[in-house]
N, C-alpha and C positions, 0 to 999 in steps of 0.2 A: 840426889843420886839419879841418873838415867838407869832403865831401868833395862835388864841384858838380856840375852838373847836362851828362851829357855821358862823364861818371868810366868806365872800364872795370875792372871789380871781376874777377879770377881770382879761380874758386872750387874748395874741394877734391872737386868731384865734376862729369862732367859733366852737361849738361842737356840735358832733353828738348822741345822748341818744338813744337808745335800750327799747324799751319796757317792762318794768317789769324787765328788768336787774338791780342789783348792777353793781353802778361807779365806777373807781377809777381813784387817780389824783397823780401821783410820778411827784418829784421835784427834780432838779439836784443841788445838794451842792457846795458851791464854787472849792471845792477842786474836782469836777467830780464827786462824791456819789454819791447816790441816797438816797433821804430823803420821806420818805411811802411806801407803797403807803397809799392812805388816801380818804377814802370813802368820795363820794361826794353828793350832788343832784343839781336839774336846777334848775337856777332862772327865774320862770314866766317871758317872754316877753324879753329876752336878753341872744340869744344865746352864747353871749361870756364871761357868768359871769357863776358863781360855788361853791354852797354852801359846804363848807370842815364840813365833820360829824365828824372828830376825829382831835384831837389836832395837831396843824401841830409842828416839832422841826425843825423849819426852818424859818426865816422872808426873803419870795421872796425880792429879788431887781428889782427895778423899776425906776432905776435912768439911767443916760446918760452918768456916765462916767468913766461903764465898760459895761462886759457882764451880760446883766440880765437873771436871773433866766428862766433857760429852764422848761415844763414840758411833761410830756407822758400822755395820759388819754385814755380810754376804759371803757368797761364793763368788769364783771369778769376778765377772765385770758387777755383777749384783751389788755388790756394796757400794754402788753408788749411781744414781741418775742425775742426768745434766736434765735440769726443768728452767719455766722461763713461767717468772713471777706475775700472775694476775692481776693480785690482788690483795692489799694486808689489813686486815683488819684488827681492832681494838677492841676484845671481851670481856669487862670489866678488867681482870689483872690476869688474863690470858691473852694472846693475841695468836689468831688464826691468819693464817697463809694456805693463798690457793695458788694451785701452779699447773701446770700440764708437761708432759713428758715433751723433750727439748729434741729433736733427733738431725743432729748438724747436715745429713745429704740431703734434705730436702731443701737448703737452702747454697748448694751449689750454682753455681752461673753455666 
């Protein structure tokens, strides 16, 4: 079932809300996509819940026996930065990525 417009999503972390800003909450697709972004608001009294304003075309997973549904969230353009990959390394059974903020007019003609 996708999941409608209305939906309150628990998330594994909580968040942080902006004063008078628009949220937003993008959701990573099994195949790596990116599904939203998809405007959100707080839910009174439980930092790690998030009420989704527009129709989600995605049912997060939330089960144990794969990888569940990543997401990004911010205000405006905040939930998400264009970087440009360093460097990726191999930490025993973590792996680290370094990157630098990407900022596309400095690379105007």
């Amino acid at each position: 079932m996708i999941g409608h417009q209305g939906d309150v999503l628990a998330l594994s972390e909580p968040l942080e809300w902006a004063e008078g800003a628009t949220h937003y909450l993008a959701l990573r697709r099994r195949d790596g996509g990116l599904a939203g972004p998809f405007r959100g608001e707080a839910v009174p009294g439980d930092a790690t819940k998030v009420r989704v304003l527009d129709p989600l075309t995605i049912t997060p997973y939330v089960g144990g026996s794969e990888e569940r549904t990543y997401f990004s969230f911010g205000p405006g353009q905040a939930w998400a930065q264009t970087a440009r990959v360093l460097a990726i390394r191999s930490r025993a059974e973590q792996v680290e990525i370094l990157v630098v903020a990407e900022e596309s007019r400095v690379h105007v003609n």
